[in-house]
VEXDOTOR-890245 format. One line per field, with one value per residue: residue number from 1; residue in three letters; x, y negated, z of N, C-alpha, C, CB in turn. Coordinates in steps of 0.05 Angstrom, whole numbers. Each point is the difference from the previous one (the first is absolute). Glycine has a CB too. Layout:
REM VEXDOTOR-890245
i (NUM,...)
aa (ALA,...)
n_u (X,...)
n_v (Y,...)
n_w (Z,...)
ca_u (X,...)
ca_v (Y,...)
ca_w (Z,...)
c_u (X,...)
c_v (Y,...)
c_w (Z,...)
cb_u (X,...)
cb_v (Y,...)
cb_w (Z,...)
This chain:
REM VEXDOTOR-890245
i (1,2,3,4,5,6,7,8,9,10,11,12,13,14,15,16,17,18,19,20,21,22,23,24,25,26,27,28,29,30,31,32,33,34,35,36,37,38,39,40,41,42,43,44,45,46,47,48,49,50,51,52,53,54,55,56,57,58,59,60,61,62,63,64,65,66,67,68,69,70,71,72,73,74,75,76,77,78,79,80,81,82,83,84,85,86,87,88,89,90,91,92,93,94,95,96,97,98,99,100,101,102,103,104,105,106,107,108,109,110,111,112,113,114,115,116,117,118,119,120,121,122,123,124,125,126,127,128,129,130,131,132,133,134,135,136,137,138,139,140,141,142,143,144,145,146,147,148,149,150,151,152,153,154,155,156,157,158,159,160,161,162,163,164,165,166,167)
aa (UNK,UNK,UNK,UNK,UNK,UNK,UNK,UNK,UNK,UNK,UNK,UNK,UNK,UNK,UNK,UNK,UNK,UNK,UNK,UNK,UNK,UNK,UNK,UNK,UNK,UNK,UNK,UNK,UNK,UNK,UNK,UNK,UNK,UNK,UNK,UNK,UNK,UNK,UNK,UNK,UNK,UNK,UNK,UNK,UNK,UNK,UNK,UNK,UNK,UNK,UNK,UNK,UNK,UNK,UNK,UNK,UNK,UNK,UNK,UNK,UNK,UNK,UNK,UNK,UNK,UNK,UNK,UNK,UNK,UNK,UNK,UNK,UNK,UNK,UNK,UNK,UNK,UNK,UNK,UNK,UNK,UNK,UNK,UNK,UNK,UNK,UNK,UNK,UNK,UNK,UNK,UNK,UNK,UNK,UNK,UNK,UNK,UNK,UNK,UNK,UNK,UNK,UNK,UNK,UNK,UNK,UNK,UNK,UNK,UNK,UNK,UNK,UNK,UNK,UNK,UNK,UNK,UNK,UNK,UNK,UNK,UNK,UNK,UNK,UNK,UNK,UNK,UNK,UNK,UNK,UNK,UNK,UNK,UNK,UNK,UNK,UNK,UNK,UNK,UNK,UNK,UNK,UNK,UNK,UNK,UNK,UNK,UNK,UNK,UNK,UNK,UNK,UNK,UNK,UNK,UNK,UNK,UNK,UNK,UNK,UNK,UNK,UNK,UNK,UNK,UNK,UNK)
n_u (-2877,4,-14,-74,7,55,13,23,-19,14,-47,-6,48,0,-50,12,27,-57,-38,63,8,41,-23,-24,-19,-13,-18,-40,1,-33,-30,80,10,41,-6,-36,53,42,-30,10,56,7,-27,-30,-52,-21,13,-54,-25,-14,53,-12,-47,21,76,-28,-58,42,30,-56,-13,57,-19,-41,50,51,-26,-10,50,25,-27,10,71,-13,-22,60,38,-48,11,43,60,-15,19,-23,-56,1,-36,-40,34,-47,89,-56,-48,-4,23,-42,-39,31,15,-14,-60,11,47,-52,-1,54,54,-39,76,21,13,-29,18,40,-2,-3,42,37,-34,9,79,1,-35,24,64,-41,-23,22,76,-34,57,-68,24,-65,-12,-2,-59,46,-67,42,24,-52,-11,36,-23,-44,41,27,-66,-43,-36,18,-58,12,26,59,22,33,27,34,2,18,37,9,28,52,59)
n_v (-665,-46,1,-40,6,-31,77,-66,37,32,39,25,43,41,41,46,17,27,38,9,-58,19,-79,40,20,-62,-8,62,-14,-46,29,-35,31,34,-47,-2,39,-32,-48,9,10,-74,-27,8,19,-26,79,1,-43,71,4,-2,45,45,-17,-34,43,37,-22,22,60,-10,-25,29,46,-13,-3,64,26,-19,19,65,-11,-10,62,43,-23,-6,57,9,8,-12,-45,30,-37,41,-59,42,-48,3,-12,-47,-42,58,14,-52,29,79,-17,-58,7,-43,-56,-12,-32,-19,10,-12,26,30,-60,35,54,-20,-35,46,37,-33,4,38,-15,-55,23,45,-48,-44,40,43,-32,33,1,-1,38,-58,75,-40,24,51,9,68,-5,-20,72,44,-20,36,82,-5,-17,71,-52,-52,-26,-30,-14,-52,65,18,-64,14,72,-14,-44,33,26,-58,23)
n_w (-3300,51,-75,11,-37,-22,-16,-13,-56,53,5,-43,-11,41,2,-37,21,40,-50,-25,-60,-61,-21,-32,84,25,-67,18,75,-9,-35,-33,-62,16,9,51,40,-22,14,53,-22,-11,32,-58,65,53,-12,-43,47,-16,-6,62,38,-7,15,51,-11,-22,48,52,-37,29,55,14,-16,19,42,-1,-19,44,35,-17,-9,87,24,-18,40,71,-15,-14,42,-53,-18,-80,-9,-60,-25,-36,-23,-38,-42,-1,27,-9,50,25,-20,27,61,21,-36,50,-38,-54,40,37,-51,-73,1,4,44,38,9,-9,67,46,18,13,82,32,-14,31,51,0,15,54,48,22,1,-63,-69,-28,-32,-28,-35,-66,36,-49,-26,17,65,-2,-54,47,36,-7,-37,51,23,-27,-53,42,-20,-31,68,-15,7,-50,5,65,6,-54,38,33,-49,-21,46)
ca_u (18,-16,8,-31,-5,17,39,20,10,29,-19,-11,22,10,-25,8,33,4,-18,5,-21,12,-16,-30,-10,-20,-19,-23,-8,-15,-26,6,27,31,8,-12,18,24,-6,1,25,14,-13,-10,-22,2,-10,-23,-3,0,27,20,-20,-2,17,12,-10,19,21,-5,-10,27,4,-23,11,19,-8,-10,18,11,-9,-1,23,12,-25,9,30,-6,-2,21,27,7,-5,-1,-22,-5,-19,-2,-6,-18,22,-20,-24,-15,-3,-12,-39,-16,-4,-14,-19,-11,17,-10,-11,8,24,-13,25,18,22,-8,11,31,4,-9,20,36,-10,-7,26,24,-6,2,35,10,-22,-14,17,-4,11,-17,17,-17,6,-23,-13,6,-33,6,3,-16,-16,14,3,-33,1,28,-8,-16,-15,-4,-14,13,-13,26,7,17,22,24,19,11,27,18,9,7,15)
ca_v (-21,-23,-24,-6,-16,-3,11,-15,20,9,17,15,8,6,6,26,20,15,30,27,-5,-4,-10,8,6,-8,-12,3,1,-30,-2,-22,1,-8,-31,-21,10,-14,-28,-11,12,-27,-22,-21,-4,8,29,14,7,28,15,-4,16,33,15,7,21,24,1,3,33,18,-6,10,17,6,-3,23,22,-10,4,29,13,-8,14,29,10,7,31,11,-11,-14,-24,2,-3,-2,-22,2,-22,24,-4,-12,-4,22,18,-19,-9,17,3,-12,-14,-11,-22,-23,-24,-16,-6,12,19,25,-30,-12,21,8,-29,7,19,-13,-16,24,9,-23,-4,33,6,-33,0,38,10,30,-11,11,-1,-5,29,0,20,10,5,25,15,3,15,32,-15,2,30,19,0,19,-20,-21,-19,-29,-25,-17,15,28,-15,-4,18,2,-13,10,23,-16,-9)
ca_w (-8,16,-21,-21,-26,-20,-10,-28,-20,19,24,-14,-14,27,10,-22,-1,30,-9,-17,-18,-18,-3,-17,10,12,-14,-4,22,-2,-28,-14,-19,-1,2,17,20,2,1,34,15,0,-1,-12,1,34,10,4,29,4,-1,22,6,2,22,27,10,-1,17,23,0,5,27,21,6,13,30,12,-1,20,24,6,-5,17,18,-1,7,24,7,-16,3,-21,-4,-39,-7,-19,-14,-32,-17,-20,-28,-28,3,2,20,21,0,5,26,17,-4,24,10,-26,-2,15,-16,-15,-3,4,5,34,21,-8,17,13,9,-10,16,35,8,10,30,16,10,13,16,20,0,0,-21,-26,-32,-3,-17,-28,4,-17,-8,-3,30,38,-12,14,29,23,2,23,26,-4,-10,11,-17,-5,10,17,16,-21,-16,17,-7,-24,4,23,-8,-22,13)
c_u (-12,-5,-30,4,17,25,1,13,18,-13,-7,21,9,-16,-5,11,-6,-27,4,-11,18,-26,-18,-12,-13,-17,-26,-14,-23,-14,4,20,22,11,-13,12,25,0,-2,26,22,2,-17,-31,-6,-21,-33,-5,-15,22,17,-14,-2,33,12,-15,10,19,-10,-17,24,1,-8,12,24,2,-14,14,21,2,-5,23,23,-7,12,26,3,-5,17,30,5,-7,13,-28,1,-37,-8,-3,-16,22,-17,-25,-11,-1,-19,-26,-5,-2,-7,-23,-12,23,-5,-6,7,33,-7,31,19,20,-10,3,23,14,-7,22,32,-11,0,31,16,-8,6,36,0,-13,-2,30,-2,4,-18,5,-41,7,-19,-16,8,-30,12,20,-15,-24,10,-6,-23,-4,13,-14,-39,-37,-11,-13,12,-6,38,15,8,15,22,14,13,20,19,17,22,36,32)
c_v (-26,-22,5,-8,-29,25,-11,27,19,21,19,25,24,16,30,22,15,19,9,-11,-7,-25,8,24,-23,-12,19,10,-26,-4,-29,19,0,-30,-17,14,-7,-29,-14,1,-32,-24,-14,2,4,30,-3,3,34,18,-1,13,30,10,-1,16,27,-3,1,23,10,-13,8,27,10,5,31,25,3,6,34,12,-11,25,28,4,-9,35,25,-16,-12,-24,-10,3,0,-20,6,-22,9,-26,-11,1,25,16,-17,1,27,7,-8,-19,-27,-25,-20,-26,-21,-2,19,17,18,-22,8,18,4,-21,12,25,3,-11,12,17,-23,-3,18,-6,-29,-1,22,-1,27,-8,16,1,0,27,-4,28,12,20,34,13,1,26,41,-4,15,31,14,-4,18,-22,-23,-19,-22,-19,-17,21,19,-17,-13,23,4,-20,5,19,-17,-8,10)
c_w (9,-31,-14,-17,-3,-3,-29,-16,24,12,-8,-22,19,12,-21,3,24,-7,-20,-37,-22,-21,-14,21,16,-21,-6,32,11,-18,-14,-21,4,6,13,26,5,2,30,12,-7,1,-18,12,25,-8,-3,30,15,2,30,32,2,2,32,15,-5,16,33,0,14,24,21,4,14,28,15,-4,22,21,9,-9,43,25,1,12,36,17,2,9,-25,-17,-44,-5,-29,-5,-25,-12,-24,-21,-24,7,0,20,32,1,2,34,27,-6,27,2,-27,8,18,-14,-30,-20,6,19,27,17,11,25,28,22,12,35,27,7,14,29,15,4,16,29,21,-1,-18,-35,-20,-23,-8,-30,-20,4,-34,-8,-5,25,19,-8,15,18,11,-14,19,17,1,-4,16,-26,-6,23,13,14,-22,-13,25,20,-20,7,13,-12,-23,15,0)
cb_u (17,29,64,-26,-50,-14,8,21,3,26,-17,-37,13,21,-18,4,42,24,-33,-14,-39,36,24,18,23,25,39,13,48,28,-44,-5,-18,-2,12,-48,-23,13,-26,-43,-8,4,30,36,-7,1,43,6,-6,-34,2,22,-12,-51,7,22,-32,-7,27,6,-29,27,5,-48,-26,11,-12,-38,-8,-6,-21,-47,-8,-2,-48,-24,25,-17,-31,-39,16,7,7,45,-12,43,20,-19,41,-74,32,25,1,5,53,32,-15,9,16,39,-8,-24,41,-21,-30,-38,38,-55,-11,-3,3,-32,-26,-3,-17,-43,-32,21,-24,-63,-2,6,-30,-48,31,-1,-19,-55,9,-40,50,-24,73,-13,14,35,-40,56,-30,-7,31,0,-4,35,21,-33,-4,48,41,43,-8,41,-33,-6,-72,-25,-26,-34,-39,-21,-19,-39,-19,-33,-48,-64,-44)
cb_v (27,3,1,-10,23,-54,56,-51,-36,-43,-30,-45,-49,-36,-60,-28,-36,-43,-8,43,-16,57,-23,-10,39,-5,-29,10,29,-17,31,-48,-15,36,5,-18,29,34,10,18,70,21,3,-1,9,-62,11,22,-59,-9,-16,-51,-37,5,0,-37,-29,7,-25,-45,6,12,-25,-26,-5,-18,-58,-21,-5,-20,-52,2,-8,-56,-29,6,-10,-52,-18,10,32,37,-5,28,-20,48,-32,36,-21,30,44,16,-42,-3,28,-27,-44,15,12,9,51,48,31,33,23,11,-10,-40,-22,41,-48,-27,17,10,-43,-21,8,-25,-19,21,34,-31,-21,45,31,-29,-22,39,-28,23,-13,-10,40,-60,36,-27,-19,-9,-57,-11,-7,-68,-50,15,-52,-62,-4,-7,-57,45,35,9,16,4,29,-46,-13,39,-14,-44,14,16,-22,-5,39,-23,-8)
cb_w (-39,64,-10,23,2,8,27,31,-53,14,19,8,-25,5,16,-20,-20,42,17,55,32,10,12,-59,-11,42,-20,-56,2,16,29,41,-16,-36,-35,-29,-7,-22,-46,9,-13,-10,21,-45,-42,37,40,-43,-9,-20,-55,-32,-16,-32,-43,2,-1,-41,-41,12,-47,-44,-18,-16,-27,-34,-14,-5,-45,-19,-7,-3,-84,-23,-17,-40,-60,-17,-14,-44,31,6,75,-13,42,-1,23,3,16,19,12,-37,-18,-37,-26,-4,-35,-52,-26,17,-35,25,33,-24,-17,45,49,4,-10,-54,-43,-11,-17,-65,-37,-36,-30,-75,-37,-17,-38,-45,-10,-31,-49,-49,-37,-20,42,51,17,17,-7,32,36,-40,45,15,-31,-53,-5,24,-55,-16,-8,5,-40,-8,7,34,-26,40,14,-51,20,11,42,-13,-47,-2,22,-33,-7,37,11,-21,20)
């Protein structure tokens, strides 16, 4: 994101809404209060120059990513004709943190992934042309799923066969 320091209430607000973020989620995301989160939101207070700091570094995590996904969704269908792509989203923190420990610490929510995803689908239909359904991962179907396929393991790769099959 090009936009620096100073964001006005409006921005910030706005900046928020586009990562998915409900406000008592970003407040404990930002390690502030409800009401000092809404305060900025309405001007009565200037932003937190950290607050403001870490979602536009979050919004250029999702971005970096979109970009690279982007590029190897771009790279496969150089290969492939087709042009559908299943995407796992994860329906709640818990399932998020059990299965992408590794995205914690750069998107520490379900939201943000969740953004992320919404994000790589819009570019992918505008951009490749290639149309991605984004699929709640279901914890007790992808669990069958990986028994029918004669015990497949856990990893990214079974959870997007499991989506495919979702299709």
């Amino acid at each position: 994101m090009s936009k620096q320091y100073p964001l006005n209430a409006i921005e910030f607000q706005c900046l928020r809404q586009s990562l998915g973020l409900g406000t008592s989620q970003a407040a404990e995301l930002l390690k502030v209060d409800e009401a000092e989160l809404l305060s900025w939101e309405t001007g009565e207070a200037q932003v937190s120059e950290l607050a403001q700091k870490k979602l536009l570094e979050i919004d250029d995590i999702i971005e970096m990513q979109v970009l690279n996904t982007c590029d190897g969704i771009e790279a496969m269908f150089k290969k492939e004709p087709k042009r559908r792509l299943p995407f796992v989203v994860y329906p709640t923190q818990a399932i998020y943190t059990q299965y992408n420990p590794e995205f914690l610490s750069s998107l520490p929510l379900t939201e943000l992934y969740n953004t992320a995803a919404w994000r790589i689908k819009k570019e992918c239909k505008l951009v490749l042309e290639v149309d991605i359904s984004l699929v709640p991962l279901n914890v007790e179907s992808y669990k069958a799923f990986r028994e029918q396929q004669g015990g497949l393991g856990e990893s990214r790769e079974s959870r997007a066969k499991w989506a495919a099959a979702q299709l």
